[in-house]
N, C-alpha and C positions, 0 to 999 in steps of 0.2 A: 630892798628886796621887793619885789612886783608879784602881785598876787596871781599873775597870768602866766609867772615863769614856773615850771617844774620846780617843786622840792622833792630831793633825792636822800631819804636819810639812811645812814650805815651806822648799823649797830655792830659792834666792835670790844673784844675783848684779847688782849696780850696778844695782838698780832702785826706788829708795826709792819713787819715787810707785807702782810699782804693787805694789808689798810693803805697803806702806800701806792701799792700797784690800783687798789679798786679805786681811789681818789682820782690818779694820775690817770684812772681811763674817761672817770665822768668827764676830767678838765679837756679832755682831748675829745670824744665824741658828744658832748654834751654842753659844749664850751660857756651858755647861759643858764645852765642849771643851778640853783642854787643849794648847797650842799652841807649837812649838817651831819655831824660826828656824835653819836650816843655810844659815848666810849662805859661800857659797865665796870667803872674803878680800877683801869690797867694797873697793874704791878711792875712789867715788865721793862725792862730803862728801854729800850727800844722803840718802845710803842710810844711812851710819855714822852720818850723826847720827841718823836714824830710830830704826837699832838700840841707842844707846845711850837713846833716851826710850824704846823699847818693853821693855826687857832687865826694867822690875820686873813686866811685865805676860805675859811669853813668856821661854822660857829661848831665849838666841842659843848657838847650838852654831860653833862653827868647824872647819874640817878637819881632817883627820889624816893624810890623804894629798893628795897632789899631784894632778890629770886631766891628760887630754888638752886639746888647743886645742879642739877643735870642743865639747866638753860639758863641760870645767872638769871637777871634782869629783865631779859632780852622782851619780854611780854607790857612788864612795864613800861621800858622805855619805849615802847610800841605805841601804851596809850599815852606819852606825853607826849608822841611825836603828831598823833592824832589830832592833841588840841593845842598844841604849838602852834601846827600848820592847818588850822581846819579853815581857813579862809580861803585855801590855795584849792585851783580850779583840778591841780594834777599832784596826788605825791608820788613817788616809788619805794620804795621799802628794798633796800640791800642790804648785806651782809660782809665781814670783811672777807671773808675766804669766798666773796665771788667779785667777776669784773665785765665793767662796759664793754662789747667785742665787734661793734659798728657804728660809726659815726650814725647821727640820728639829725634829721633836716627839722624845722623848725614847723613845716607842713607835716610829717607826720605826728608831731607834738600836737598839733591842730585836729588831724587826724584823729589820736585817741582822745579828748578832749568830747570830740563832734561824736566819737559812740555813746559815752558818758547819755550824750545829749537824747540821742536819738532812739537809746537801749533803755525802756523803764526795766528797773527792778537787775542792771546788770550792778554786779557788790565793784567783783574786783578782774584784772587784766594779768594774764600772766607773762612777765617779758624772757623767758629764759625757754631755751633748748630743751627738747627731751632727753634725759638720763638712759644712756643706752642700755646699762645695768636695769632698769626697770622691764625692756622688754622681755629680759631671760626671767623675770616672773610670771609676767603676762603680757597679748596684748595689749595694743594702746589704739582705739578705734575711732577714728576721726570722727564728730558730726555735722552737721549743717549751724555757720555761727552766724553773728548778727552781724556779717558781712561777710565778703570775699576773703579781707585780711585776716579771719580771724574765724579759729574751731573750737567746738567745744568739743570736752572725750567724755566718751563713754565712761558710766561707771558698771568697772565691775568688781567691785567691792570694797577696793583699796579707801585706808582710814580718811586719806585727806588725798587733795589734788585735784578732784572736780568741781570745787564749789570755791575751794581757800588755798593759796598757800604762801608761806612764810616772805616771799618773793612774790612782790606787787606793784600794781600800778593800779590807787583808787583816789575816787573824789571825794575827798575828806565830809563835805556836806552831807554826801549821801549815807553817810553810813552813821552820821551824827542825828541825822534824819529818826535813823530805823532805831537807834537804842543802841549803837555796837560798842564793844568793849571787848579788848581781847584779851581773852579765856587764856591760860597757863601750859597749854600744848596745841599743835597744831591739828590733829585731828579734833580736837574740843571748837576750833575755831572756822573748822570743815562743817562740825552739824551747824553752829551758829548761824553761818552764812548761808548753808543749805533750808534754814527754816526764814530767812530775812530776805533774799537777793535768789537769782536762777543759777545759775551754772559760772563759773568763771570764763573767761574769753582767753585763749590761746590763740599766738600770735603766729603767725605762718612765715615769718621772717623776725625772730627774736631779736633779740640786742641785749641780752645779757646771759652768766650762765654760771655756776659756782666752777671753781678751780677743780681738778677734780685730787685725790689721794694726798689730801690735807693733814698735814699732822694735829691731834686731838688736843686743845687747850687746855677747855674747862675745868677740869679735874685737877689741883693739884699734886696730887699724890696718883698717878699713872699707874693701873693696875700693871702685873706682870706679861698679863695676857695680851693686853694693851701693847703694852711695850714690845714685844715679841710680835703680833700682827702688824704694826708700823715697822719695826726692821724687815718683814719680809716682804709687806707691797710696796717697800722702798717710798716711802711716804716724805713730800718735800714742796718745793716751791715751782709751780707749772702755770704760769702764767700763758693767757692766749697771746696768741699775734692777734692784733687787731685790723681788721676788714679797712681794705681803701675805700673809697664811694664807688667805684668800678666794681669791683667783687660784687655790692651789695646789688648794682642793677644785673649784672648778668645773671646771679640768683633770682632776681623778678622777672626776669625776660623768659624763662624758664618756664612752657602752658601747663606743664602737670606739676602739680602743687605735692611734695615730696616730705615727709613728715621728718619735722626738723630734729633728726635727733644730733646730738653734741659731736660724737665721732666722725659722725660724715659729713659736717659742715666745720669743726675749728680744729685749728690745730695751736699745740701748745709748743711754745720756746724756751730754751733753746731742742727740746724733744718731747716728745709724747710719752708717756706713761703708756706701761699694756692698756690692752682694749680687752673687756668694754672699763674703761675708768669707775672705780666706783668712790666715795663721797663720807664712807667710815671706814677705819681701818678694819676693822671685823668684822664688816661685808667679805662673805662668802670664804669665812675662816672659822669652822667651823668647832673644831678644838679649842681655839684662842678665845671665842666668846665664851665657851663654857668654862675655859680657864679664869675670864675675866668675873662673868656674871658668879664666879663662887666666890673670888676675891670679896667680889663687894658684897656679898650675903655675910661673908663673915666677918667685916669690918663693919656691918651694920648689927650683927649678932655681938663684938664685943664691945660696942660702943653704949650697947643698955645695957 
């Protein structure tokens, strides 16, 4: 492994098909990256066997600490991927429910690398699409970044996303530099960034994006309400098509810079899900969460 290649780590729990599909994109637009599996103690025979055919092609990293219910490990393995790879000039931080969706040239590896360089005090890079379901909350307001390639948003108020988010591209140094360590939720690790680094840098041409109407893991024991919101946003496997290197230049060719939201830049195969996609199933179901959030109140209520 070359400390000048990209490492791309995917933290991964019980989700063989779509650990699969995110693998199978880095290997195709990403072809020299080198790629490391933080699987948080799969159960599932699908996944395990996954990770045992992929283990000569990807190093599978496992825990070293225990998480919480709601996010597993996922924070931990965070920070052993931190100092795994803190020699390395470029990491990315993926996920298995998202995937690679454009070939990526070795000049814009260079690219983000030379901001690193030239951006005192920038933490982290965000490579993914705008969530269309975000703009029916609020706007999303471009501002002037530390280049052409790249915006930073406004904040208006939202807990996390202008400073951190869970989905990165940072330089391991820099952040070993400042004290960082990542904090147990992602708005925790929004204020952290916002008192250490400036703004995060969004990309005006992403290359990556979570799947969107993913069925919910973590949980064991799947509330009712749960269950009932997934049967009715028909929640499943929606993998992107991935970008030729044509698409991606006639996208640049393009003088007004058009704010990358997911919907109107990828499309998913073999069909799309409704629009706008949203990323839990209890997004904008508003009975099923309060059916859910009472489940778990009273299965916290009779467990003391």
């Amino acid at each position: 492994m070359s400390n000048n290649r990209i490492a791309v780590c995917i933290f991964s729990f019980n989700r063989g098909k779509f650990l699969r599909n995110c693998v199978e994109s880095i290997l195709r637009c990403i072809p020299d990256a080198d790629i490391a599996i933080f699987d948080d103690n799969s159960t599932d025979s699908e996944t395990c066997e996954y990770l045992n055919t992929i283990s000569d092609t990807c190093e599978v990293i496992k825990p070293e600490k225990e998480g919480s219910i709601k996010h597993g490990g996922l924070y931990h393995n965070m920070n052993s991927a931190l100092t795994r790879f803190q020699s390395r000039r470029l990491v990315c931080f993926l996920q298995d429910d998202t995937q690679v969706v454009r070939p990526i040239s070795p000049e814009e590896l260079t690219a983000l690398d030379k901001l690193f360089d030239d951006t005192e005090g920038l933490g982290f890079i965000h490579p993914c699409f705008i969530r269309g379901v975000d703009l029916t909350k609020r706007p999303i307001t471009p501002l002037q970044g530390p280049s052409a390639e790249f915006f930073f948003r406004k904040d208006t108020g939202q807990s996390a996303g202008i400073h951190y988010s869970d989905l990165v591209v940072f330089r391991p140094e820099r952040l070993i530099e400042a004290g960082w360590q990542f904090k147990q939720s992602e708005p925790a690790n929004d204020q952290q960034a916002k008192s250490l680094f400036g703004m995060m840098a969004y990309m005006w041409l992403p290359f990556a994006m979570w799947l969107p109407e993913v069925p919910a893991y973590r949980g064991k024991n799947k509330t009712l309400g749960l269950k009932l919101a997934e049967r009715k946003k028909g929640v499943g496997f929606y993998p992107f098509r991935i970008w030729s290197e044509g698409r991606a230049k006639e996208i640049t060719s393009v003088p007004d810079q058009k704010l990358p939201v997911a919907e109107e830049f990828l499309e998913c195969t073999p069909k799309d899900p409704p629009k706008p996609w949203t990323y839990n199933p209890l997004t904008g179901l508003r009975f099923y969460k309060q059916l859910n959030n009472l489940e778990v109140a009273l299965r916290r209520w009779f467990k003391h």
